[in-house]
C-alpha positions in Angstrom: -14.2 -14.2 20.8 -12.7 -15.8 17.8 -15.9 -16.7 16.1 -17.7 -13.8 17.1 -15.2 -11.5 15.6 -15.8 -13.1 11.9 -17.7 -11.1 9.8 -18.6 -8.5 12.8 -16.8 -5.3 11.3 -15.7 -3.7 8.1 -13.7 -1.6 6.2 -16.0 1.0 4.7 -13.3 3.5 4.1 -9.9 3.9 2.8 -7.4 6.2 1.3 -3.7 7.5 0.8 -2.4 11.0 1.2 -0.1 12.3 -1.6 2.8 9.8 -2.0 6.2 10.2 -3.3 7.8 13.4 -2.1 5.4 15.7 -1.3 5.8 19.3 -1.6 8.5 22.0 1.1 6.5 22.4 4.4 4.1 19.4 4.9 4.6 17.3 8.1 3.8 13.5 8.8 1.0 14.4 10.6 -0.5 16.4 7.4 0.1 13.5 5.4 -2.2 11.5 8.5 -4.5 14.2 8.6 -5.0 14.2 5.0 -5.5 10.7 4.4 -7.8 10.1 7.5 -9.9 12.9 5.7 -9.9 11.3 2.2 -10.6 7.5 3.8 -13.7 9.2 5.9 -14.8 11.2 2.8 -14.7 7.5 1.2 -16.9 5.8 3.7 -19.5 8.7 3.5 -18.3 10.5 7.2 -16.5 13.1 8.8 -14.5 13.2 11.7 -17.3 13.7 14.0 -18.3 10.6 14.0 -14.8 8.9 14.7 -15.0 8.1 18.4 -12.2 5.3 17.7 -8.4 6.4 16.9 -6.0 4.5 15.8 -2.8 5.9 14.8 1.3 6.5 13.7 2.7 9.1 12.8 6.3 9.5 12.3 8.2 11.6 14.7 5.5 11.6 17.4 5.1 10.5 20.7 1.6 10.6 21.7 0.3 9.7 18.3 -3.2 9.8 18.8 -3.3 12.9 20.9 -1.4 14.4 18.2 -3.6 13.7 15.6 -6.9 13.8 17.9 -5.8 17.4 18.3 -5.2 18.2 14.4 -8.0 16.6 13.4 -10.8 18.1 16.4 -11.6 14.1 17.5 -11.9 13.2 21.0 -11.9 9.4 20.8 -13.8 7.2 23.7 -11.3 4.3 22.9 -7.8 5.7 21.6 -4.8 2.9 20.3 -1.2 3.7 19.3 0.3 0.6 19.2 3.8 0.4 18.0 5.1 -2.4 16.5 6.9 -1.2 13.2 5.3 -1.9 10.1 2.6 -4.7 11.4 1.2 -1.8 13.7 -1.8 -1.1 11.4 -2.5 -4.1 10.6 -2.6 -5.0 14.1 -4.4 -2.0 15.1 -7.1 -3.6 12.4 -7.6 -6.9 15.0 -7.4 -4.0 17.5 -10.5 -2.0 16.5 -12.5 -4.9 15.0 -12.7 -6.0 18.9 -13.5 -2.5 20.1 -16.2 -1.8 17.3 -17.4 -5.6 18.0 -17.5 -5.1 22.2 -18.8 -1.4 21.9 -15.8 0.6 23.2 -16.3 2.7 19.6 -18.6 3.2 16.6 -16.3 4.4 14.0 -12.7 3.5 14.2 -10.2 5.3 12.2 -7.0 4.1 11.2 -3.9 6.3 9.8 -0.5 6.8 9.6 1.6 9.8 8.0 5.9 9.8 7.2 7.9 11.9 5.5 10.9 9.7 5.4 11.9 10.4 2.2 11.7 14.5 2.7 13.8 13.7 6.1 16.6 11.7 4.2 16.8 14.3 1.9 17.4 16.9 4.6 20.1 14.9 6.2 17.6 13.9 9.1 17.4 10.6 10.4 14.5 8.1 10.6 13.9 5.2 12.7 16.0 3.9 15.5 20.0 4.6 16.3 22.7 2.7 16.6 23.2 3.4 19.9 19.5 1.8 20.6 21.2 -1.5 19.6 22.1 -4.2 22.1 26.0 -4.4 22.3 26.1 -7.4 20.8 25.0 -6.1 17.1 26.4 -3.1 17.2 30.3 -4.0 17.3 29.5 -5.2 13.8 28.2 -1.9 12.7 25.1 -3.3 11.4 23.3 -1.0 8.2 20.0 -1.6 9.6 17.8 -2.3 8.8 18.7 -4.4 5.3 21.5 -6.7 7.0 19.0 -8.6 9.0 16.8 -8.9 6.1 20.1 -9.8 4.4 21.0 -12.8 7.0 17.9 -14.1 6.6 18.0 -14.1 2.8 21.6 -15.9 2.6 20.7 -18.5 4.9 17.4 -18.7 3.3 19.8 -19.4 -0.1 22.0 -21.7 1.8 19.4 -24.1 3.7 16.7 -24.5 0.6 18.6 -23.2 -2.4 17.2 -20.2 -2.7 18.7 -18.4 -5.5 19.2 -14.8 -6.3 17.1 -15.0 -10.0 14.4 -16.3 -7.6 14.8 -13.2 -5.4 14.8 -10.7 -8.2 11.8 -12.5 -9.5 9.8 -10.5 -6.8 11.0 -7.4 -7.5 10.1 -7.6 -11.1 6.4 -8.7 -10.2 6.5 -5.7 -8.3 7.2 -3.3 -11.1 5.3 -4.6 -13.4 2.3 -4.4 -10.8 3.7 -0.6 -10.4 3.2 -0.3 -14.2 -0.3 -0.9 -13.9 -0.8 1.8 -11.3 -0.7 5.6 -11.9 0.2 6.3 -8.5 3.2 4.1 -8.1 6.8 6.0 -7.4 8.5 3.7 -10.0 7.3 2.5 -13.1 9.7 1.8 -15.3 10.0 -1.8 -16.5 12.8 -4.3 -15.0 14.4 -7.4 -15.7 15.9 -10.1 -13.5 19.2 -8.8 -15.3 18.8 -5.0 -14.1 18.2 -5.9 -10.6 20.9 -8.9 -10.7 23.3 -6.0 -11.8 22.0 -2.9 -9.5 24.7 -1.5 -6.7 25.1 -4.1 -3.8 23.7 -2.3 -0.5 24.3 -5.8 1.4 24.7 -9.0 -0.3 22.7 -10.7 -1.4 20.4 -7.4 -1.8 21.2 -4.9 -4.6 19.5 -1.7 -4.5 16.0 -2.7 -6.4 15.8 -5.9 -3.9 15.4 -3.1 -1.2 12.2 -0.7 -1.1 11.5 2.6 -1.7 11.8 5.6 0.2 8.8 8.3 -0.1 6.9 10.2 1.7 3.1 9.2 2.4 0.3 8.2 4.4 -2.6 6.0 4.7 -6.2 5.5 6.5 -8.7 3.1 7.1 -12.2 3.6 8.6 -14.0 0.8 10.0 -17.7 -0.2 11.5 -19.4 -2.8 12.9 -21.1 -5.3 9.9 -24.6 -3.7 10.7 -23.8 -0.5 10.1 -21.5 -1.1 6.9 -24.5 -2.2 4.8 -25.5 1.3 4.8 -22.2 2.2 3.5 -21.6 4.3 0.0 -19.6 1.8 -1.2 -18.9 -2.0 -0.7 -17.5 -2.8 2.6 -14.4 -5.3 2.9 -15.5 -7.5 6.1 -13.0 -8.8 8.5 -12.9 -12.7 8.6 -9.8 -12.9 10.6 -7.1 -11.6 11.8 -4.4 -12.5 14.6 -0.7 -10.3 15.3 2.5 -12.1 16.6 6.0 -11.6 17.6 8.8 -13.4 18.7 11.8 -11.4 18.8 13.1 -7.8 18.1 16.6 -8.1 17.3 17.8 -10.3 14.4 20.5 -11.9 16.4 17.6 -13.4 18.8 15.5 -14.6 15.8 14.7 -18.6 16.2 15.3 -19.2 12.8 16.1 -17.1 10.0 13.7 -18.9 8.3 10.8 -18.5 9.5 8.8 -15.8 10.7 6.2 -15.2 13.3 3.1 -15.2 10.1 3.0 -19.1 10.9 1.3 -17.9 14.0 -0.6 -14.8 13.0 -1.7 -16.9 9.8 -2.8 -19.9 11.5 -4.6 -18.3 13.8 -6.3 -15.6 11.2 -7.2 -18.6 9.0 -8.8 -20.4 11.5 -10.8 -17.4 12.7 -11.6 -16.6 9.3 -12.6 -20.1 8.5 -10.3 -20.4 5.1 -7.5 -21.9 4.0 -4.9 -20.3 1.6 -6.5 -21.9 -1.6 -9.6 -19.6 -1.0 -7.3 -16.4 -1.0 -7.5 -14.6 -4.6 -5.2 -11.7 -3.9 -2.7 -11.2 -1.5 -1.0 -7.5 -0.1 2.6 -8.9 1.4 4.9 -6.6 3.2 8.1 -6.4 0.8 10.1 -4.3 2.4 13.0 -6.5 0.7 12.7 -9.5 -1.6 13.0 -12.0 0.5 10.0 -11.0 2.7 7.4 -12.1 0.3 9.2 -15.4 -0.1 8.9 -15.8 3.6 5.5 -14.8 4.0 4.0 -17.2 1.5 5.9 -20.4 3.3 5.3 -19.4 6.4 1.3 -18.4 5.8 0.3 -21.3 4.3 0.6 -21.1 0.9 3.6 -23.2 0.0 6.0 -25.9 1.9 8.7 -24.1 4.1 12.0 -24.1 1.4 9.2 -23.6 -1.6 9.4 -20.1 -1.7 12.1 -19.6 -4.4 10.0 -21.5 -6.7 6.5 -20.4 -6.1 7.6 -16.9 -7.2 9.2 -18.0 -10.7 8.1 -17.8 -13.8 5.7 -14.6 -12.9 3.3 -16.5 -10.9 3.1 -13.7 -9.0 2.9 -10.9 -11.7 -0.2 -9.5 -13.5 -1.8 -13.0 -15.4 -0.3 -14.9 -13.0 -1.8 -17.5 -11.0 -1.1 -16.2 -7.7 -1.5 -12.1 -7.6 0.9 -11.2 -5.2 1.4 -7.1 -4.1 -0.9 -5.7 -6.8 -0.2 -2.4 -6.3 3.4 -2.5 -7.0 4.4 -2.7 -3.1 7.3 -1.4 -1.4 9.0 -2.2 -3.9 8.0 0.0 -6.6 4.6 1.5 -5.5 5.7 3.9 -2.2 7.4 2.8 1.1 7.1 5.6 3.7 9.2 3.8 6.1 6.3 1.7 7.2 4.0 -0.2 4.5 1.2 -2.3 6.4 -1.7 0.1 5.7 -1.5 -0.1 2.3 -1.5 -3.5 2.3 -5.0 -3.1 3.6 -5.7 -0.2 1.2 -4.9 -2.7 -1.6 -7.3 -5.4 -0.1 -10.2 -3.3 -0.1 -10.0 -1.8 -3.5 -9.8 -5.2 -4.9 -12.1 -6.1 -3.2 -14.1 -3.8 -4.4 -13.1 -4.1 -8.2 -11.5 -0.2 -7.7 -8.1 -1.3 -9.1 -8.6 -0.3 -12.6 -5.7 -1.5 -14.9 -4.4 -3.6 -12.0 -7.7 -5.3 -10.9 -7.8 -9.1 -10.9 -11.0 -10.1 -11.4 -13.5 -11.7 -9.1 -11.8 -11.3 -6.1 -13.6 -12.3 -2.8 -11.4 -13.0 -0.1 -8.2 -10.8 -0.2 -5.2 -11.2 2.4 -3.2 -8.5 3.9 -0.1 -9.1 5.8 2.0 -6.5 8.1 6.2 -7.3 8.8 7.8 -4.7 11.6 11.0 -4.6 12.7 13.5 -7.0 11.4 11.1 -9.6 10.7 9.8 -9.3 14.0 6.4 -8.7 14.4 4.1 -10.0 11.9 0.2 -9.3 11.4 -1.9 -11.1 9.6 -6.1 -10.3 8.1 -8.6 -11.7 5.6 -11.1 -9.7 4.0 -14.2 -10.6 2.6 -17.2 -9.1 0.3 -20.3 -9.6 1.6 -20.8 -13.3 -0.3 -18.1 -14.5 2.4 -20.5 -14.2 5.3 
């Protein structure tokens, strides 16, 4: 299965809904609906010919009945997966193996939040307190930044990780945002500015933590066959693998390292690359220590390196290593779950659709999905069609 799954499906579609906060009255599932519509417009279809559905949608049970009813799609092969913010990612593996096995023709991935709308109106999004094991929630945990903040302070403490290094990402990020006239925040930052912004819980200040909007995202995919026919370039799945290995913080190995060694390894090896041959890579950044994880533990530095690989705007626009070109959670929209636009990104650099943003000659892009608190981890590499 692992080498017949290289190169067997695509990406022929993708698309947000409106981002930000979107205007009195729209739902999650609007948000879905609307992107699923804009990512099938994309790949030259309609939602007649989804018989694959893959979906989120915040504040939804049965997902994909929900949005199988909104949208008129009775799927032969249906997948609502929940594992946080790796779910779409995940749900990518997911349908490459139905499109590649012939459970669906057209699989269509989307998600829809309005967590920024529901914060405003006082109503609460994700899990409780209450849905915490005793053990955590004595110490009245502000999930879910204080595990991202224990990982980052021991992160500090065992490699010498330091704050500047931390901020570092989140100035990438903005000045990725600047680039992109869709990004929630644009205006420039320092190291100083996000050094000096509120504490939410040391070591993060406010801009090491991401956004809240509203938003949604889709992807449509095919088998490889039938995306040659496709309106515009496809992005072809080389590999892609999913792992967790715990839920709660507490029950994390190490703080240090994340379940991507796994999902990377194994989407490396099914994709036949190593790091060196990545040009871009879409991280989920739901703080700034995530992307510093990520890169150790996928491959593209030494566990403890992290700190370092980020400095000196490696990983801003002209740097060696493009990192989150779309400004990320950090500064481009984070609607309480971020891994479909990491594949969003990965397409449209693929395909050379970045405008401003757009590193040029990009062939194998990475997209990695982070749920939970660091607990489930997703990893895929996309290729253009000179990768086969």
């Amino acid at each position: 299965m692992t080498m017949s799954l290289r190169g067997s499906t695509a990406v022929v579609g993708v698309a947000e809904s409106d981002l930000g906060q979107v205007a009195p009255g729209i739902t999650a599932i609007d948000l879905a609906a609307q992107a699923a519509v804009r990512a099938l417009d994309d790949a030259g279809l309609g939602t007649r010919d989804v018989d694959g559905l893959f979906s989120v949608v915040n504040g939804k049970l049965l997902h994909t009945v929900d949005v199988g009813e909104y949208l008129g799609i009775r799927p032969r092969f249906t997948d609502s997966t929940m594992t946080g913010g790796s779910a779409f990612v995940s749900m990518l593996l997911h349908a490459a193996i139905a499109l590649t096995v012939g459970a669906c023709d057209v699989a269509l991935i989307t998600y829809g939040s309005t967590a920024r709308t529901d914060a405003r109106a006082g109503r609460l999004y994700g899990g409780r307190p209450a849905d915490q094991p005793d053990y955590e929630s004595e110490f009245r945990p502000r999930s879910p930044v204080t595990g991202y903040a224990l990982a980052a302070r021991r992160h500090m403490h065992q490699y010498g990780t330091t704050r500047e290094q931390l901020a570092e990402v989140a100035v990438a990020a903005r000045q990725w945002a600047m680039l992109n006239p869709r990004a929630y925040r644009r205006t420039p930052i320092t190291v100083e500015d996000v050094l000096a912004s509120p504490v939410i819980s040391a070591p993060f200040g406010a801009l090491d933590c991401c956004l809240v909007t509203d938003g949604g995202g889709a992807a449509v995919m095919v088998r490889a066959d039938r995306a040659a026919d496709a309106p515009k370039p496809a992005a072809y799945v080389l590999g892609a693998a999913e792992a967790h290995w715990h839920k709660w913080i507490s029950q994390m190995p190490d703080l240090t390292v994340t379940a991507a060694r796994e999902s990377g390894e194994r989407a490396f090896r099914m994709a036949g690359l190593s790091p060196s041959d990545v040009d871009v890579l879409q991280l989920y950044d739901a703080f700034t220590i995530n992307p510093i994880l990520f890169i150790e533990d996928l491959g593209f530095c030494a566990k403890g390196e992290g700190g370092a690989f980020v400095s000196g705007g490696r990983i801003a626009p002209g740097g060696a290593y493009p990192v989150n070109t779309n400004g990320g959670g950090l500064s481009y929209c984070h609607p309480g779950m971020y891994g479909i636009f990491t594949i969003i990104e990965s397409v449209r650099q693929l395909r050379g659709e970045a405008g401003d943003r757009q590193v040029p000659g990009v062939e194998v892009a990475l997209a990695h999905g982070n749920g939970g608190q660091l607990s489930s981890q997703a990893t895929a590499i996309f290729g253009s069609r000179g990768t086969l």
